[in-house]
Residue frames as qw, qx, qy, qz and C-alpha x, y, z in Angstrom:
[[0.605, 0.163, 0.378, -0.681, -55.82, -237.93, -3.17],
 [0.266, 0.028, 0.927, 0.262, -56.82, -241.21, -4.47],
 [0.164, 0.533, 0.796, 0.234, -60.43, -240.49, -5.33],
 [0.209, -0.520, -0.053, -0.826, -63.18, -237.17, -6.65],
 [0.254, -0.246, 0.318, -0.880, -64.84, -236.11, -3.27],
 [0.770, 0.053, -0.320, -0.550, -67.97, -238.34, -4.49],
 [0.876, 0.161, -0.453, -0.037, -66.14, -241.32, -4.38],
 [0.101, 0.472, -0.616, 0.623, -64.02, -240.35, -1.41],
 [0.489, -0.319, 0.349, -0.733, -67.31, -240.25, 0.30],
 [0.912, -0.052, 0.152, -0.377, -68.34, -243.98, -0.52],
 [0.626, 0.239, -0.672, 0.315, -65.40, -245.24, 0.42],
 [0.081, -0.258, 0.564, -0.780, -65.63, -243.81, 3.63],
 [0.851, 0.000, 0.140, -0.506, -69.54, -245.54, 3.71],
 [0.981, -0.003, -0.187, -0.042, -68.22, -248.89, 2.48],
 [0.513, 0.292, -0.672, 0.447, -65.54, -249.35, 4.86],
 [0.347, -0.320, 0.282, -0.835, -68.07, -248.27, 7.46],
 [0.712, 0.144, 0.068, -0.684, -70.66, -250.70, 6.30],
 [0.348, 0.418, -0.780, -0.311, -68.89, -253.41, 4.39],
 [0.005, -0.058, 0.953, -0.296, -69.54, -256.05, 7.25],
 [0.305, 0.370, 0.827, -0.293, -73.57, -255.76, 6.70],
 [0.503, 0.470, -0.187, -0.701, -74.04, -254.80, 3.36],
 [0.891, 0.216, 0.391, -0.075, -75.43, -257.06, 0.63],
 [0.578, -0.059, 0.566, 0.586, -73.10, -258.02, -2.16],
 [0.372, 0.683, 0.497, 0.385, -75.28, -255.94, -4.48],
 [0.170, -0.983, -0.027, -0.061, -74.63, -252.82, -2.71],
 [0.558, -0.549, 0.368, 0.501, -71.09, -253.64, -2.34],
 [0.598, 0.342, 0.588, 0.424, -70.95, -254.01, -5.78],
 [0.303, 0.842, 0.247, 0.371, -72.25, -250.41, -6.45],
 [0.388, -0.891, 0.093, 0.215, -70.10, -248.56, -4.05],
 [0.677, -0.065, 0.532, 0.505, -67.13, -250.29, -5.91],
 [0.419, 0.602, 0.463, 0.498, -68.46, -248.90, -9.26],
 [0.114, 0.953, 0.182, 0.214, -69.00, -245.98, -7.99],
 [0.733, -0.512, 0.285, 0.347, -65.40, -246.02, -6.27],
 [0.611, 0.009, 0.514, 0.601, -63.62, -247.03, -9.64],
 [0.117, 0.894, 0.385, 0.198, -65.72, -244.28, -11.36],
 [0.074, -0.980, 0.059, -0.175, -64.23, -241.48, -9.08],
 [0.894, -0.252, 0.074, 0.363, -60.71, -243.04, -9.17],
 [0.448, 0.884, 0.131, 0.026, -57.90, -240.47, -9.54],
 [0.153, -0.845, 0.430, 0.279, -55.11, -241.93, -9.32],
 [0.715, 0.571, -0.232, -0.331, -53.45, -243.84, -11.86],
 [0.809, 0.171, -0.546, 0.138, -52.10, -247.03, -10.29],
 [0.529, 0.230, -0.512, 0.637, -50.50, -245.68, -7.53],
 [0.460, -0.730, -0.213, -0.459, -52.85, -245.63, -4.43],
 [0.323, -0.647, 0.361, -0.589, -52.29, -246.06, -0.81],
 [0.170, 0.186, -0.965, 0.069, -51.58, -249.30, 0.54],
 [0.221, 0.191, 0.651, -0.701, -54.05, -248.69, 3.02],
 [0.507, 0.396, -0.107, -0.758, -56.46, -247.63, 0.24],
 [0.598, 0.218, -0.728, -0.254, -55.80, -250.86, -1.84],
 [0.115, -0.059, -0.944, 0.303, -56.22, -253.12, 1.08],
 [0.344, 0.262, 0.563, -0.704, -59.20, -251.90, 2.14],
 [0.532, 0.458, -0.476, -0.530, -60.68, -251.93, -1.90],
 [0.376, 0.196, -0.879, -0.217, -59.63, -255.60, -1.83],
 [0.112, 0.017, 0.799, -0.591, -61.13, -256.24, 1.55],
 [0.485, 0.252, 0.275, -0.791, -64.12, -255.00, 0.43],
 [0.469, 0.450, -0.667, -0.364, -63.97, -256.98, -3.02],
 [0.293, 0.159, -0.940, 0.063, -63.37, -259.90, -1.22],
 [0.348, 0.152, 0.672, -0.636, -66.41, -259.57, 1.25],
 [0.551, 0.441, -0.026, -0.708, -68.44, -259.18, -1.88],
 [0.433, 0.208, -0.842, -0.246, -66.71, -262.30, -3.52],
 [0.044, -0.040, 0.871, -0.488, -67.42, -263.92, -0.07],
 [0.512, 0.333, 0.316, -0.726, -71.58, -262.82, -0.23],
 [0.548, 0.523, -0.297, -0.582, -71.91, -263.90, -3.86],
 [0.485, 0.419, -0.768, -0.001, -69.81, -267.03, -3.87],
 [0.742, -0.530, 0.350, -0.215, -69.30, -268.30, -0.42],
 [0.892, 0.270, -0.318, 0.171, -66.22, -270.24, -1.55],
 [0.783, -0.387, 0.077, 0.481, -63.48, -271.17, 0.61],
 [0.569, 0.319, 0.231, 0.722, -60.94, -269.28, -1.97],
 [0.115, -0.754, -0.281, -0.583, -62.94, -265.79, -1.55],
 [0.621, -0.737, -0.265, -0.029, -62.98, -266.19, 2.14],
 [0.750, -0.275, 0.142, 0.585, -59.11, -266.68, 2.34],
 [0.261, 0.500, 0.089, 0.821, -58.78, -263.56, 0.09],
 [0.407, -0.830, -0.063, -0.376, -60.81, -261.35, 2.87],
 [0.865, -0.484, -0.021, 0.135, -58.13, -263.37, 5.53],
 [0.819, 0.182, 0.231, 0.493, -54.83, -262.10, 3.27],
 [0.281, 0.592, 0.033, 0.754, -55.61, -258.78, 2.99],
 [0.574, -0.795, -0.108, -0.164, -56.28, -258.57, 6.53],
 [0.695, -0.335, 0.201, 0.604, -51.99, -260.05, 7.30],
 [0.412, 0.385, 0.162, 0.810, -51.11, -257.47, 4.39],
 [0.345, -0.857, -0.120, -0.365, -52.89, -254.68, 6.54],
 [0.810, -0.578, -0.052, -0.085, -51.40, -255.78, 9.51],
 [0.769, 0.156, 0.129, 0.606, -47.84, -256.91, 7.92],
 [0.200, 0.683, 0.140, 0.689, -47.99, -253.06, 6.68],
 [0.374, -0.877, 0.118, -0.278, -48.83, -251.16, 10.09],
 [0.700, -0.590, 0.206, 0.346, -45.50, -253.19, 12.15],
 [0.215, -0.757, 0.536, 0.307, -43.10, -252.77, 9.69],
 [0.637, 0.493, -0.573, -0.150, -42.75, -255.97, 7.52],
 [0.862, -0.397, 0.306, -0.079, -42.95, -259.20, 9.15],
 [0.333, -0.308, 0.840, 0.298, -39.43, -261.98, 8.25],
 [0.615, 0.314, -0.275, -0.669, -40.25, -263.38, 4.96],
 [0.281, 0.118, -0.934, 0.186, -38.87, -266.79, 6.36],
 [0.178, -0.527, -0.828, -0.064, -41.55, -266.57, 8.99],
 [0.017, -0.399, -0.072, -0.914, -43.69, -263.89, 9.23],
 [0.671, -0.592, -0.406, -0.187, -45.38, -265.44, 12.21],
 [0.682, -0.053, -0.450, 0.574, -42.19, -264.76, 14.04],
 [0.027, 0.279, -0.218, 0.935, -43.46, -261.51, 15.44],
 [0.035, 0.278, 0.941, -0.188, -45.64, -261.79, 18.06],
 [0.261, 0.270, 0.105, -0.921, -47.92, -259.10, 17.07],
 [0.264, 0.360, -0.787, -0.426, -48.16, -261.06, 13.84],
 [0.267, -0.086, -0.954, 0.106, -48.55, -264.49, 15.19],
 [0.216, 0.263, 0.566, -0.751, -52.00, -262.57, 17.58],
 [0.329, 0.390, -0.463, -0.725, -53.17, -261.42, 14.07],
 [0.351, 0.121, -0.916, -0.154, -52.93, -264.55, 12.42],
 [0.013, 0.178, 0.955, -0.239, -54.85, -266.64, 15.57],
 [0.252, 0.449, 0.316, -0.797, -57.43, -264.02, 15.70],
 [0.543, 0.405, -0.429, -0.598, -58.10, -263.65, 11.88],
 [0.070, 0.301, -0.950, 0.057, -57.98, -267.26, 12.13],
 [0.021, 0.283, 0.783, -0.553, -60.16, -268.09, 14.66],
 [0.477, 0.379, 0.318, -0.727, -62.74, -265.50, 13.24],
 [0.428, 0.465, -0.562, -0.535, -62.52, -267.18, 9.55],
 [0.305, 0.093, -0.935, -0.156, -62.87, -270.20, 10.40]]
């Protein structure tokens, strides 16, 4: 169990929500996230992607830089990379699951 109960629960609200909260509210869910954090480096991939995802939406709201945006677009192929198996590190477009991913996350980022 990565987080107390508390914090379980608002993760489970800001991965719900992430995509129309404001950056200020992302912000507290975070705090209150890292607050009820109990493990000690070693979370869940899944858990840590989503954490960054969220991070990055909030960088995205606050900033609106290019850089931010492309972080929200990275942990989306490291999600993704994670559920097949590990794309080729030569090209990791070489799967077509991969390569859908990619156009899609693309397409919606840009």
């Amino acid at each position: 169990m990565e987080f107390t109960p508390e914090a379980a629960a608002t993760f489970r609200r800001a991965c719900a929500r992430a995509a129309t909260a404001d950056a200020a509210t992302l912000d507290h869910w975070l705090n209150e996230m890292d607050a009820g954090t109990l493990s000690d480096g070693d979370m869940d991939p899944e858990v840590v992607w989503a954490l960054g995802a969220i991070e990055a939406r909030r960088d995205v709201l606050r900033s609106g830089r290019a850089e931010t945006v492309a972080a929200v677009g990275i942990s989306l192929l490291e999600a993704i990379d994670f559920q097949i198996g590990g794309a080729a590190l030569d090209d990791f477009l070489a799967n077509r699951r991969m390569q859908v991913e990619y156009d899609t996350i693309l397409a919606l980022l840009t």
